[in-house]
C-alpha positions in Angstrom: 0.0 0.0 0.0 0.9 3.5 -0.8 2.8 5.4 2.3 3.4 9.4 2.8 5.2 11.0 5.6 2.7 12.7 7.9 3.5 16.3 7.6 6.8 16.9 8.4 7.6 14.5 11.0 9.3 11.4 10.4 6.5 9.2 10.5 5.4 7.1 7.6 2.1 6.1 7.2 -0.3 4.5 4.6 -2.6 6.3 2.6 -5.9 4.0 4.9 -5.4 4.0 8.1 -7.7 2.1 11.1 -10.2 4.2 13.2 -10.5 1.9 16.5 -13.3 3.5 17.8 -15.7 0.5 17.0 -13.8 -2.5 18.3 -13.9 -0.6 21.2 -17.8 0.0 21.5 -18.9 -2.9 19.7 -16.3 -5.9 19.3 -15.5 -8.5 21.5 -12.1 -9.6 22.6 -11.7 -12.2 19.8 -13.4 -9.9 16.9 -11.3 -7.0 17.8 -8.2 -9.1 17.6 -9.3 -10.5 14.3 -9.5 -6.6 12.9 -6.2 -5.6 13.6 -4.8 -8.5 12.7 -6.6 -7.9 9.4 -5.2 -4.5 9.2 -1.7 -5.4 9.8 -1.4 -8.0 7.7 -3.0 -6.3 4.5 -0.6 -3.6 5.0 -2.3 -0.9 7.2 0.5 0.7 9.7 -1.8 3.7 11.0 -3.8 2.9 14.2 -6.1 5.4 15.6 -7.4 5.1 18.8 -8.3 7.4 22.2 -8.4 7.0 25.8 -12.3 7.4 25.7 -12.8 4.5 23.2 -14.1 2.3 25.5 -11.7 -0.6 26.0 -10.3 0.0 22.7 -6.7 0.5 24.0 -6.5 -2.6 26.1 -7.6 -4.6 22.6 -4.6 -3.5 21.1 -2.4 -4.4 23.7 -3.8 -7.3 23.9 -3.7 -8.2 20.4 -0.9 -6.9 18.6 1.6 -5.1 21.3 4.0 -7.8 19.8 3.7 -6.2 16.7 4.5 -2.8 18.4 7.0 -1.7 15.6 5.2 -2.4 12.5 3.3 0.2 12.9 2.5 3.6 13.9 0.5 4.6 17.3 -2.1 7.2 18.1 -4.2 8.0 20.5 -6.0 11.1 22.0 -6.2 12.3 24.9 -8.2 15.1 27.2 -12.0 14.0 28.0 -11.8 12.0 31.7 -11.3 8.6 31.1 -10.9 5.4 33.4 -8.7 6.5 36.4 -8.2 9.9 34.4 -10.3 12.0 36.3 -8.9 15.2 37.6 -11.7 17.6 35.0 -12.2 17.7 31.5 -9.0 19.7 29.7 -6.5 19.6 32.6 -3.3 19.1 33.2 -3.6 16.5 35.6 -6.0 14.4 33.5 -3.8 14.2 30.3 -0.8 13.6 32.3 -3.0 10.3 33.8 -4.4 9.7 30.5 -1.5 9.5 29.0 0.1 6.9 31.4 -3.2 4.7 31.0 -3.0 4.5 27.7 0.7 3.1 27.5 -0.2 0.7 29.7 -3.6 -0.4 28.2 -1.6 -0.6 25.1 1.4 -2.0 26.4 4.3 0.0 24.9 6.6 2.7 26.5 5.6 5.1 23.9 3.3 7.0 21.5 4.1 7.9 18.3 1.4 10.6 18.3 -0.7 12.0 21.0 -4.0 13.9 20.1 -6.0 16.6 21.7 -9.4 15.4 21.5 -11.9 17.8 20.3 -11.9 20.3 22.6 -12.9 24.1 22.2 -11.5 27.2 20.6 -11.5 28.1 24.7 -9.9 24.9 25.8 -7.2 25.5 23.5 -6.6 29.4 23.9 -6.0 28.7 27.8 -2.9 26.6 27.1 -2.8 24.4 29.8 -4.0 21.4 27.9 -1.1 21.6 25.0 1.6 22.5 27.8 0.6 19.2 29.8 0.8 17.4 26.3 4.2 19.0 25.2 5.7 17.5 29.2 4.5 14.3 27.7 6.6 14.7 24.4 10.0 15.8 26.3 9.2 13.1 28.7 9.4 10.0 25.8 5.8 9.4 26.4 4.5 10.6 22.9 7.1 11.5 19.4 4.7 14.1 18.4 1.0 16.0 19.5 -1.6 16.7 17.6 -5.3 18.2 17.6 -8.3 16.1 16.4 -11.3 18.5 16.0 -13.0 20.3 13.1 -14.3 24.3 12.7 -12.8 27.3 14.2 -10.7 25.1 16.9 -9.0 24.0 14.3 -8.0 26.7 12.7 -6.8 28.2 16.0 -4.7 24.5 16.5 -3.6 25.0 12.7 -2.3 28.7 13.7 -0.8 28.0 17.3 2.3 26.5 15.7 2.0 24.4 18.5 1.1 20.3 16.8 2.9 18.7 14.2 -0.8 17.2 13.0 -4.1 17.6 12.5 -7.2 15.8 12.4 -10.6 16.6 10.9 -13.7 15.4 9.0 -13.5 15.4 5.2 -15.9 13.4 2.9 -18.1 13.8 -0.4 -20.9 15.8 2.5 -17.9 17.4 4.7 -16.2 19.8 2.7 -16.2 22.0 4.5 -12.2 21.6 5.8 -11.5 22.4 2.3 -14.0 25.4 1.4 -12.7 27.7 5.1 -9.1 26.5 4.0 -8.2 24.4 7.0 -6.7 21.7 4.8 -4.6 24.3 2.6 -3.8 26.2 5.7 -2.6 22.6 7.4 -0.3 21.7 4.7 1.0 25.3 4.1 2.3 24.7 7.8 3.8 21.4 7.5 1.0 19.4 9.3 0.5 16.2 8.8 -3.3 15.9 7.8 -5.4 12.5 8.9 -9.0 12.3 7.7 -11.9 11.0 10.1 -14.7 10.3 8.4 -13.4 9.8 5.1 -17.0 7.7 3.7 -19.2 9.6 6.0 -20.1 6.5 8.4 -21.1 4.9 5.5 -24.3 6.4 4.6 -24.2 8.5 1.3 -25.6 6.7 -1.3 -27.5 3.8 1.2 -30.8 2.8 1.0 -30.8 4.3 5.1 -28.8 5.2 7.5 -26.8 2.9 9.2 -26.6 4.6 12.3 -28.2 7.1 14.5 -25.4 9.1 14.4 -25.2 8.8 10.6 -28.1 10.8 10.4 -27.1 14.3 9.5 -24.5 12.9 6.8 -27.1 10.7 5.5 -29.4 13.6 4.9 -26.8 15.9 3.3 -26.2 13.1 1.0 -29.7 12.3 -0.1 -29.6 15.9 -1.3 -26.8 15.9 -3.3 -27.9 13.1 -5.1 -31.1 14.8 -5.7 -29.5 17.1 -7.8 -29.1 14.6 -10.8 -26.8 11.9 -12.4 -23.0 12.4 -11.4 -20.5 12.1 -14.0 -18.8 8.6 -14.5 -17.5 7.6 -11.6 -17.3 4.0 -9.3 -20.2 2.3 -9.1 -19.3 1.1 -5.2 -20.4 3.9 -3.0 -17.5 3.1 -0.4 -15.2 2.9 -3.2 -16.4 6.3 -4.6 -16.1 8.6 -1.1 -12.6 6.8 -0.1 -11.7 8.4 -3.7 -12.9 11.8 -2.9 -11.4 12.2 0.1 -8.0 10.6 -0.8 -8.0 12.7 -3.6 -7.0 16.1 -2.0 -3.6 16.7 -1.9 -3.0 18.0 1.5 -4.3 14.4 2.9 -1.7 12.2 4.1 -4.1 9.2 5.5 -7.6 8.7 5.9 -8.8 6.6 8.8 -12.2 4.2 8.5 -13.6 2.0 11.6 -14.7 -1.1 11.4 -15.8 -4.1 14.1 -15.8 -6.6 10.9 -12.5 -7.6 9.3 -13.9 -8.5 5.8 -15.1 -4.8 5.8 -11.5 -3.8 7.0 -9.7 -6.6 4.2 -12.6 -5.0 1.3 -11.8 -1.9 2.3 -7.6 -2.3 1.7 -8.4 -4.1 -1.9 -10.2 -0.9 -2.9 -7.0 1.0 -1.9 -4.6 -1.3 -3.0 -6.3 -2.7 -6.2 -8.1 -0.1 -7.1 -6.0 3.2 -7.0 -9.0 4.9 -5.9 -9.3 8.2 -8.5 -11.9 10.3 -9.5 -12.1 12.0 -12.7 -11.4 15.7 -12.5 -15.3 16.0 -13.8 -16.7 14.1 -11.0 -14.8 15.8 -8.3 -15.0 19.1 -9.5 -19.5 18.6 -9.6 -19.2 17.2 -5.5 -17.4 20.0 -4.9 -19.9 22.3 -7.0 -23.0 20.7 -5.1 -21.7 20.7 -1.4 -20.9 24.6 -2.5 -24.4 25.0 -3.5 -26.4 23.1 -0.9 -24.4 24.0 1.6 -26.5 25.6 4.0 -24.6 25.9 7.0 -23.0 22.1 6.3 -20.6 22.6 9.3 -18.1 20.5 10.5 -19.4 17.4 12.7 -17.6 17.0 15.8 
C-alpha cells in the first residue's frame, strides 16, 4: 500500500489508516483481535485510537503489542477517562491519561498524541497543549496533535504548537476544504489525517446505518437529488474513499470497522483499485456541497 510522511515529522504512514473506535464499542475480545490482525497483515500501519474508546486501547495491547514496531500509534487524549479523572481539559487528567493508555496498550511510547476535540477556549488557555508538550519531552509521545473540526481547528492549525491535525472530510464534509483548514494545514507542515473519510457509510445507502449517521445521510440524499453524477465508481465506499483521498494536502484517511472483511474489502479498494476520481466528477461534488451548503458545518 501506498505510504506518505505525515506532515513533516518522520512518521510514515499508509494512505488508509484504522479508526478503532468501534472495536472498542462494539467488538468482543476475539473480533477486535481479528480486525487488527486484518489490518496489519493487508498492509495498514496507522492505528487510531483514544483513551475514551471504550476498552479500545486494552484490545490493542492485547492483540498486537507484539507487533508494536510495524506500525504507527495514536491516541488522544483530554476528555476523563478510566482512572483519568482530575476535569475535563486539565493538566492533571492528560498527564494520567496518558500513562493509562501506555499501559492499556502495552508499549513505552506513542508515536502521536492527540488533543481530542476540545474548544476554541480549551485551547486558547494553554494548559492542555503544555501538559501534552511535558509528555513529548518526557518520551511518552514523538509528536502532538489536535483532532477537531471548525474554528478550533484553525486556531490548532495557527498555534504552531502540533505537528498534525485531524478533521472530518468526505463527499458531505467539505467544509475543511471550502474555510481552507486543509490548505492552511499543509502550508504549515502538518500532517493531515482524515476521520470520516465515507461519512459513516451512509451517502448513497438505501438508510442510514446509524443514528449518528443521520445528518451525513441527509446531506447526502440531497446531493444526489440534484441529478446523475459524471462517471465515476459504481461502489459507494469505493467512490467517497476516492474523494477524500483525492485532496492533496491528505496524508491518511482513517475508517472504523468491528468486521474484518469490511477492514480486508476496504484495503483491496486501496490497494487494487487506486481509488481516482475523474477531475469532472470531483469538481461537480465539490460544486454541489458549494451549493447546498447551508450551513453544512463541520461534525464534531
Amino acid at each position: 500500500m501506498e505510504t506518505r510522511r505525515l506532515g513533516t515529522t518522520d512518521l510514515m504512514v499508509t494512505r488508509l489508516g484504522a479508526g478503532l473506535f468501534e472495536i472498542g464499542a462494539f467488538a468482543q475480545d476475539a473480533e477486535a483481535a481479528d480486525v487488527l490482525r486484518a489490518a496489519l497483515d493487508g498492509g495498514i500501519t496507522f492505528l487510531d485510537t483514544a483513551a475514551c474508546y471504550r476498552d479500545s486501547e486494552e484490545k490493542i495491547g492485547k492483540a498486537v503489542a507484539d507487533r508494536r514496531d510495524s506500525f504507527v500509534l495514536a491516541s488522544k487524549c483530554g476528555h476523563e477517562a478510566g482512572e483519568a479523572n482530575a476535569g475535563e481539559w486539565t493538566a492533571a487528567t492528560i498527564t494520567a491519561s496518558v500513562e493509562q493508555s501506555l499501559r492499556r496498550l502495552s508499549t513505552d511510547h506513542l508515536d502521536l498524541l492527540q488533543l481530542h476535540s476540545c474548544s476554541r477556549q480549551v485551547l486558547e488557555r494553554g494548559e492542555a497543549i503544555d501538559a501534552m508538550e511535558r509528555a513529548r519531552q518526557a518520551g511518552k509521545t514523538r509528536y502532538i496533535g489536535y483532532s477537531g473540526d471548525n474554528e478550533a481547528a484553525m486556531w490548532a492549525v495557527r498555534s504552531g504548537r502540533f505537528q498534525t491535525l485531524q478533521t472530518s472530510y468526505n463527499v458531505v464534509e467539505q467544509r475543511a476544504r471550502t474555510s481552507g483548514l486543509l490548505q492552511a494545514a499543509q502550508a504549515a507542515g502538518m500532517g493531515v489525517i482524515a476521520k470520516r473519510p465515507i461519512a459513516n457509510g451512509s451517502f448513497g445507502a438505501d438508510e442510514s446505518p446509524l443514528a449518528y449517521a443521520d445528518t451525513y445521510y441527509g446531506r447526502g440524499r440531497t446531493l444526489l437529488q440534484q441529478g446523475a453524477l459524471p462517471d465515476g465508481p459504481a461502489d459507494r465506499i469505493e467512490l467517497c474513499l476516492s474523494f477524500t483521498l483525492g485532496r492533496p494536502e491528505i496524508d491518511t484517511a482513517i475508517v472504523g470497522t468491528r468486521n474484518p472483511a469490511h477492514m480486508r474489502a476496504n484495503i483491496a479498494l486501496v490497494v487494487d483499485k487506486g481509488l481516482a476520481l475523474s477531475d469532472d466528477l470531483t469538481a461537480e461534488l465539490h460544486r454541489r456541497f458549494e451549493l447546498l451548503d447551508d450551513d453544512w458545518f463541520q461534525q464534531t
